[in-house]
N, C-alpha and C positions, 0 to 999 in steps of 0.2 A: 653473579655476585660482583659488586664491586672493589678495586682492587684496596679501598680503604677497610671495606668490610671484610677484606681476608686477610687473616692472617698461618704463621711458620706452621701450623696444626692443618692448614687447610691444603698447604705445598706440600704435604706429609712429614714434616720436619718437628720434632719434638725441642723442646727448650736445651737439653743436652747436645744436640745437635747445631743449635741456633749460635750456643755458646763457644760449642767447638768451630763453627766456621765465623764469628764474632771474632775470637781471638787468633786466629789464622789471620785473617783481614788485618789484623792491627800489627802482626809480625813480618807480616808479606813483603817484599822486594822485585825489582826486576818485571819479570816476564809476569807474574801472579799478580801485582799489582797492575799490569796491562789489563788483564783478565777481570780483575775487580771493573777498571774503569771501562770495558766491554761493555761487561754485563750491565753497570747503570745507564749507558748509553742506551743498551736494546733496550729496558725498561722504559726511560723517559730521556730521549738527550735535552732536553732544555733543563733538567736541573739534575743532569750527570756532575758536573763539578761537586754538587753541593753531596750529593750520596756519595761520592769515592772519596769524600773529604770525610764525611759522617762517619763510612764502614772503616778507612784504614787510619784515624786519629779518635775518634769515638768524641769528636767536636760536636754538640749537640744542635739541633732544631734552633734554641733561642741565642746562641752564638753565634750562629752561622751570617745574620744580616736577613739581606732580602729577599728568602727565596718566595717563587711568585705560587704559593699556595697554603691552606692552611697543616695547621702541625698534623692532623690528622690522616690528613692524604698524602703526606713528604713519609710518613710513620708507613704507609699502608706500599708506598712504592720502593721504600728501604728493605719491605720483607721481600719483597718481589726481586729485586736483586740478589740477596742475600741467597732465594730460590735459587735465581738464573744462574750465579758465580757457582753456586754449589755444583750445578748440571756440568757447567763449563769444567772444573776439577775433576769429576767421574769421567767425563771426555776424554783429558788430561792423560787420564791414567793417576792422579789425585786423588782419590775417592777421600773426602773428609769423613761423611755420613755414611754413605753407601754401605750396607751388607750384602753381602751375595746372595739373590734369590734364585741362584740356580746351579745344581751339581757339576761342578767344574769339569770332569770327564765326562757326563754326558754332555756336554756343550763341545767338547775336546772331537767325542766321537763322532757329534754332527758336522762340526768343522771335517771332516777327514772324510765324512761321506760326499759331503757336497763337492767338494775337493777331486776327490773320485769322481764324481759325477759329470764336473766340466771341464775333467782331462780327456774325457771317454767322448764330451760332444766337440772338444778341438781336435780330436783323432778323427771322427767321424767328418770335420769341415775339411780338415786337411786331403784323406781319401777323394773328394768331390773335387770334379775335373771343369774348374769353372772357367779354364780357357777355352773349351772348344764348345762350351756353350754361350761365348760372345759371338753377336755379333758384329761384323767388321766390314 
């Protein structure tokens, strides 16, 4: 699918979603607004200005001047950011959107297995006598 043909339903991103990280964008500062102009970059850097201008002013398409494509594909690589910046937040520790799809103590518990797991294989490196097996 093309990236004109998809749209915030297809990034799994519902309109209440779109909205909540819409106006996140227009309140953003600092490090979040770096973030924003990230993400239009990895989408398309030749008309990053014009998206991080779109997402954090809500300056529209026919305002904007020259940008080198039609409204329909600048509309289609806007959601595409709007995707990426959202990923980049859950990153963050951010989460606009995000709900937890997973029981926080069993992820706790896994953490703590693994954990276990490669304290017991750097005991096990540490044990191994790899100076008298150089040779010199």
């Amino acid at each position: 699918m093309s990236i004109r043909e998809t749209y915030l339903k297809d990034y799994g991103l519902n309109e209440t979603d779109a909205n909540k990280i819409l106006s996140y964008c227009r309140s953003a500062t600092g490090y979040d607004q770096q973030l924003i102009l990230q993400a239009a970059q990895e989408v398309y850097p030749e008309i990053a200005p014009y998206l991080f201008l779109n997402l954090t002013t809500g300056l529209g398409y026919d305002r904007m001047g020259n940008i080198p494509m039609q409204r329909k594909d600048f509309q289609g690589y806007r959601r595409k950011t709007i995707e990426v910046y959202d990923r980049y937040m859950i990153c963050n520790g951010k989460p606009l959107t995000c709900k937890p799809k997973y029981n926080i103590e069993k992820l706790k518990k896994f953490r703590e297995e693994q954990i276990k797991k490669l304290e017991a294989e750097i005991e096990k490196l540490k044990e191994m006598d790899f100076e008298s097996n150089r040779d010199v």
